[in-house]
Backbone bond lengths (Angstrom), bond angles and torsions (degrees), N, CA, C in turn:
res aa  C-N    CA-C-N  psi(-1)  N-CA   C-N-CA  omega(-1)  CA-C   N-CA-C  phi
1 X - - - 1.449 - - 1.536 108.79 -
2 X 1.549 116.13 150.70 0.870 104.22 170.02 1.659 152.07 -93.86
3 X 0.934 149.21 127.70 1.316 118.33 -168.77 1.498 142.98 -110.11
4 X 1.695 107.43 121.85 1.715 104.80 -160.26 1.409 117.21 -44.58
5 X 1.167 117.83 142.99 1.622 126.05 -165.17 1.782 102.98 -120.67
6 X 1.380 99.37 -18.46 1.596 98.58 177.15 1.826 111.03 -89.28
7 X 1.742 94.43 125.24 1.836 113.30 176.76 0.951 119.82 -69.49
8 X 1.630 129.19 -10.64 1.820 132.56 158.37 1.388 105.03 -95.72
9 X 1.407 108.08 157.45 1.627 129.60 167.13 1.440 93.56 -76.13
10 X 1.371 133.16 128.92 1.690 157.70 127.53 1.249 121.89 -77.52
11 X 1.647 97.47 118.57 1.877 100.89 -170.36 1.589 85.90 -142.12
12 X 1.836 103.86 143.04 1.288 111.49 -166.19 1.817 102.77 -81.58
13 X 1.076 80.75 90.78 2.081 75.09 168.30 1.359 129.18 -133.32
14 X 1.132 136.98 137.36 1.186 156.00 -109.24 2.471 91.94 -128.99
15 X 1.468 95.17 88.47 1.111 104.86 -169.58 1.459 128.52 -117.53
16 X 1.256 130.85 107.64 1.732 113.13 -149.60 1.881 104.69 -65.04
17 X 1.296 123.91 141.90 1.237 129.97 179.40 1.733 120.08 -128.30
18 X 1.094 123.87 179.01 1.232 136.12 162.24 1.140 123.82 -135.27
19 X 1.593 143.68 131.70 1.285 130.12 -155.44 1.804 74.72 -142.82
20 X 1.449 103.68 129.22 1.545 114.56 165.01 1.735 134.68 -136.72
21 X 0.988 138.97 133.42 1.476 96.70 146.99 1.671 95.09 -136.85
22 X 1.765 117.40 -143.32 1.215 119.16 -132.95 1.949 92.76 -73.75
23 X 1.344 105.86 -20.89 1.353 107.73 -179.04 1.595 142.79 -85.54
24 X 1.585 90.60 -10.14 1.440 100.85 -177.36 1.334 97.98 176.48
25 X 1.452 124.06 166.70 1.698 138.85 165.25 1.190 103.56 -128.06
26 X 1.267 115.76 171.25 1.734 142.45 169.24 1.516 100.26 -145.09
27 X 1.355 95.65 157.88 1.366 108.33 178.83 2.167 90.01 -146.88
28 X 2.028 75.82 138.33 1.697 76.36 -178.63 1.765 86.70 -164.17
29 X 1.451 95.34 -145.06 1.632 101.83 -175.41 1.929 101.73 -143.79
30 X 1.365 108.79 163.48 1.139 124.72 -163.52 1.529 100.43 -77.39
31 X 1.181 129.02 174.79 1.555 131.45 170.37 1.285 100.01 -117.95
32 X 1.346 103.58 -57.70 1.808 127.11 178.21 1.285 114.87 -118.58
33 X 1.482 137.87 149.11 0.915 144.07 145.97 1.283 125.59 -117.44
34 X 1.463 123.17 160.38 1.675 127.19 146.01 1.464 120.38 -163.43
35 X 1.077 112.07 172.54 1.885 94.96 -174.18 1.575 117.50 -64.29
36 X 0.973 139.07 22.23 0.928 135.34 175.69 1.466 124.10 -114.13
37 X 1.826 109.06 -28.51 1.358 133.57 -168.20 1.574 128.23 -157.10
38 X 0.864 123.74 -169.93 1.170 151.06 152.24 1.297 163.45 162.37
39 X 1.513 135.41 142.35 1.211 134.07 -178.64 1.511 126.15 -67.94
40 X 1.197 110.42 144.39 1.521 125.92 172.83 1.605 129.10 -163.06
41 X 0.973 99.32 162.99 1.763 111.82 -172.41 1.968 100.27 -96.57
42 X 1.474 115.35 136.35 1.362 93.25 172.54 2.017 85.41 -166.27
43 X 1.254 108.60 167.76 1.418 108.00 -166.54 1.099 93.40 -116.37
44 X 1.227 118.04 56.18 1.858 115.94 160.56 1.749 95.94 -142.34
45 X 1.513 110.76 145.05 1.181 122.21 169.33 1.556 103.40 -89.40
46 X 1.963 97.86 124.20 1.329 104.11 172.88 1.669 105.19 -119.93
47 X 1.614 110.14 135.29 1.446 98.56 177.89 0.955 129.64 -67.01
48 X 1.223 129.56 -176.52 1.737 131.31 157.99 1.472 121.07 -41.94
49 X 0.975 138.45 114.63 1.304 140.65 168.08 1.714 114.38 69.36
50 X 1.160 106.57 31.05 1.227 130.29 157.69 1.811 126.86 -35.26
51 X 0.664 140.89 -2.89 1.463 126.42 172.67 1.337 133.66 60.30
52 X 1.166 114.17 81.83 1.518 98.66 -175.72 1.884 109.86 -159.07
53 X 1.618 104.40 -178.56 1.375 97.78 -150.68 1.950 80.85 -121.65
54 X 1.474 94.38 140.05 1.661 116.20 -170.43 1.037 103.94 -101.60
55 X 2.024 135.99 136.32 1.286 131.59 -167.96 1.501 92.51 -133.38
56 X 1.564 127.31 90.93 1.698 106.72 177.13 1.812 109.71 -114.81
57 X 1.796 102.02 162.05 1.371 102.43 -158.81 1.716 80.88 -117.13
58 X 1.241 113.67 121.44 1.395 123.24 -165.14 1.679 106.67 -119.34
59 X 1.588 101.43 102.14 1.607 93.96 -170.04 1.299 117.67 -71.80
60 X 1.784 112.76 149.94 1.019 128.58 172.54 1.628 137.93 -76.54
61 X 1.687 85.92 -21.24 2.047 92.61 -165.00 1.632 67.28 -164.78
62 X 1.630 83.45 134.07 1.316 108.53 138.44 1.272 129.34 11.42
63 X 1.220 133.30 -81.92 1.175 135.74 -144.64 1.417 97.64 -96.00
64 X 1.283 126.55 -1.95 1.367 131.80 165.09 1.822 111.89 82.13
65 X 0.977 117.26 -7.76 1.557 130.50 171.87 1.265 115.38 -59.97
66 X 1.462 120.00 -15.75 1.627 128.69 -171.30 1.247 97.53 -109.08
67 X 1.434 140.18 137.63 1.477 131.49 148.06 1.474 120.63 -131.95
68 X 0.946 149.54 146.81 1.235 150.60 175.55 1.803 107.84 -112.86
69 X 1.790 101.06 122.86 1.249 106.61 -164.01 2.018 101.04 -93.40
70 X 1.561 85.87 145.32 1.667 104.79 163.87 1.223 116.45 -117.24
71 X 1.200 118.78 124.59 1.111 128.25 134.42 1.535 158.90 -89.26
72 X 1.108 121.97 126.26 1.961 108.34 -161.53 1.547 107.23 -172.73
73 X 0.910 101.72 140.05 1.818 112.78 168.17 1.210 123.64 -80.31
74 X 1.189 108.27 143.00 1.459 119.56 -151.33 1.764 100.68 -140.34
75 X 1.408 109.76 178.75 1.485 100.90 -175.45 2.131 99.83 -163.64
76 X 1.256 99.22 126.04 1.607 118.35 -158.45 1.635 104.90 -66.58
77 X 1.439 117.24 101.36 1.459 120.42 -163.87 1.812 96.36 -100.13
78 X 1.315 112.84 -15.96 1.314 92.15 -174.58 1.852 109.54 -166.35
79 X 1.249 119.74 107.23 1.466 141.11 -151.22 1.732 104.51 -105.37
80 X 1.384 128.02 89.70 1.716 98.09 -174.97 1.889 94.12 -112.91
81 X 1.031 136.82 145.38 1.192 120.67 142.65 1.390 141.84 -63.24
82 X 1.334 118.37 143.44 1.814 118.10 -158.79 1.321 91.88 -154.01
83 X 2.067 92.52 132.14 0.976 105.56 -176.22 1.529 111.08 -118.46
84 X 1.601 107.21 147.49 1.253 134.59 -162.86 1.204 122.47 -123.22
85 X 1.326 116.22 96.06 1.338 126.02 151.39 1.540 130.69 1.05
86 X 1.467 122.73 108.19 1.680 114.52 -179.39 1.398 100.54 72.63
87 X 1.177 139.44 -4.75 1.416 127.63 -169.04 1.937 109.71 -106.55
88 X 0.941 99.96 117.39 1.628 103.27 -179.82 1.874 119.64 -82.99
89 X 1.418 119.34 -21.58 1.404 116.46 162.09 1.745 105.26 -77.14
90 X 1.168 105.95 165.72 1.673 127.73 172.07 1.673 89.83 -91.65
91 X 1.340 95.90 129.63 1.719 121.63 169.69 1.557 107.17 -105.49
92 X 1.422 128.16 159.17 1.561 139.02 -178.51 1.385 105.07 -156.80
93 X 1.441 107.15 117.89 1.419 103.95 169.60 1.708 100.43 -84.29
94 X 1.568 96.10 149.79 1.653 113.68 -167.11 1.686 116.34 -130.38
95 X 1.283 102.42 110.21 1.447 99.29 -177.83 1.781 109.83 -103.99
96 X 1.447 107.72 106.27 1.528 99.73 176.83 1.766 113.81 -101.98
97 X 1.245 112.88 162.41 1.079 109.53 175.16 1.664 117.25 -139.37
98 X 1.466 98.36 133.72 1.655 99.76 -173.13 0.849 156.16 -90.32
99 X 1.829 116.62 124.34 1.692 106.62 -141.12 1.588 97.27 -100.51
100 X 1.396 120.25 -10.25 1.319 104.67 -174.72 1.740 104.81 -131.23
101 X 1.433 110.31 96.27 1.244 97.98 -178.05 1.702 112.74 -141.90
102 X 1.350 116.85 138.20 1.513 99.41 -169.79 1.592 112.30 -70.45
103 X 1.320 111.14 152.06 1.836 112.79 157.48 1.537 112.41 -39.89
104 X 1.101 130.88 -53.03 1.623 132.46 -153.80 1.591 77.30 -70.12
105 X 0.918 145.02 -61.48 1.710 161.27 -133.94 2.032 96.49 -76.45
106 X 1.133 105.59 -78.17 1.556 119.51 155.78 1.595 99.39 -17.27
107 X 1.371 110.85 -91.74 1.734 110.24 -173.11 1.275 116.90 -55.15
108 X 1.160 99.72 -20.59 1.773 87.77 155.56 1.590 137.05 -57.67
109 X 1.193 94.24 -61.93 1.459 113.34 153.72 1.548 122.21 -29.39
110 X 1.459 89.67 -80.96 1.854 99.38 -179.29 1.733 110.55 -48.58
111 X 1.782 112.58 -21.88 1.404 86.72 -170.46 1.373 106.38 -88.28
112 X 1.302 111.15 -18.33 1.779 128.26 166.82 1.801 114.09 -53.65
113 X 1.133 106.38 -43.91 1.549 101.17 158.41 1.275 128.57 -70.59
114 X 1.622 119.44 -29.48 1.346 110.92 -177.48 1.488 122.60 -92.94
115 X 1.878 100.59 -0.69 1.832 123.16 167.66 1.365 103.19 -48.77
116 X 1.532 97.38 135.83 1.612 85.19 137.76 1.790 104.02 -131.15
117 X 1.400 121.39 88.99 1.077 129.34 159.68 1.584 92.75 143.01
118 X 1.549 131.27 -75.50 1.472 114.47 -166.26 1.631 100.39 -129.79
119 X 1.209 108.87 144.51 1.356 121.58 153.81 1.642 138.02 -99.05
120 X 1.272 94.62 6.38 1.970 102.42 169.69 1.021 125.58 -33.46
121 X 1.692 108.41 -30.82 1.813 101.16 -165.46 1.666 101.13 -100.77
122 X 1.491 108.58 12.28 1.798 103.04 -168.55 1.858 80.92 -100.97
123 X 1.372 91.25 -50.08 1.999 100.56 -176.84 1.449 100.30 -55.28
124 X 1.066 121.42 -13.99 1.862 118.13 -175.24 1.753 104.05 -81.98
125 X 1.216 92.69 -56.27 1.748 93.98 170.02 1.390 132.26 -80.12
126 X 1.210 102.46 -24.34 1.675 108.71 168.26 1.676 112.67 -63.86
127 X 1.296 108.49 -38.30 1.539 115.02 -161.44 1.462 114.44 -89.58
C-alpha cells in the first residue's frame, strides 16, 4: 500500500485563479488545491522552478457570490504537457507550490477544504 507523504489535505476543486509574474498572467481555475499548493491546467509553458505570484478567489458561502482573495508566491514544481482533443493551443498541467504564504491565509484554505458549503464563521475568527 501506499503511503501519503503530503502534510496538507488536497481536494479536487475547481477555483478561479491568477498565475503571473513580471512577463505575463493567465487566468484559469484550480484542479486541486490545499494550503500548501496547487494544481492547474493553463496554455503557457512554465519551467521548473519558475517564480511566480498566485491570485486565488476562495469562496465564502455557498452560493459562491462571496470570495475572499489570496495572495502569495508560489514556485512551479511540476510542468507536463497534455494533450487535448479538438483543441488547437498546447495545454500543461502545473503543479506549483507555495513559498510565500501567510498562516491566517493557509487556514483559510484548510477551512475551505474541510466546508461543506460556507466558511464565514472560520474567516470570522481567523480575520
Amino acid at each position: 500500500m501506499i503511503e501519503e507523504r503530503r502534510k496538507h489535505y488536497r481536494a479536487k476543486r475547481q477555483i478561479p485563479l491568477k498565475i503571473a509574474d513580471k512577463s505575463f498572467d493567465v487566468i484559469t481555475e484550480t484542479a486541486d488545491i490545499s494550503s500548501a499548493g496547487i494544481n492547474c491546467r493553463i496554455t503557457r509553458l512554465l519551467p521548473m522552478m519558475s517564480k511566480i505570484v498566485v491570485i486565488l478567489l476562495i469562496p465564502t458561502k455557498a452560493d459562491g457570490k462571496h470570495t475572499k482573495k489570496i495572495t502569495c508566491k508560489g514556485v512551479v514544481v511540476r510542468s507536463e504537457p497534455v494533450i487535448l482533443q479538438g483543441v488547437e493551443k498546447a495545454h500543461h498541467n502545473v503543479a506549483i507550490f507555495f513559498t510565500d504564504i501567510s498562516k491566517k491565509d493557509q487556514k483559510i484554505i484548510d477551512a475551505y477544504l474541510g466546508s461543506e458549503g460556507t466558511i464565514e464563521e472560520e474567516i470570522r475568527i481567523i480575520t
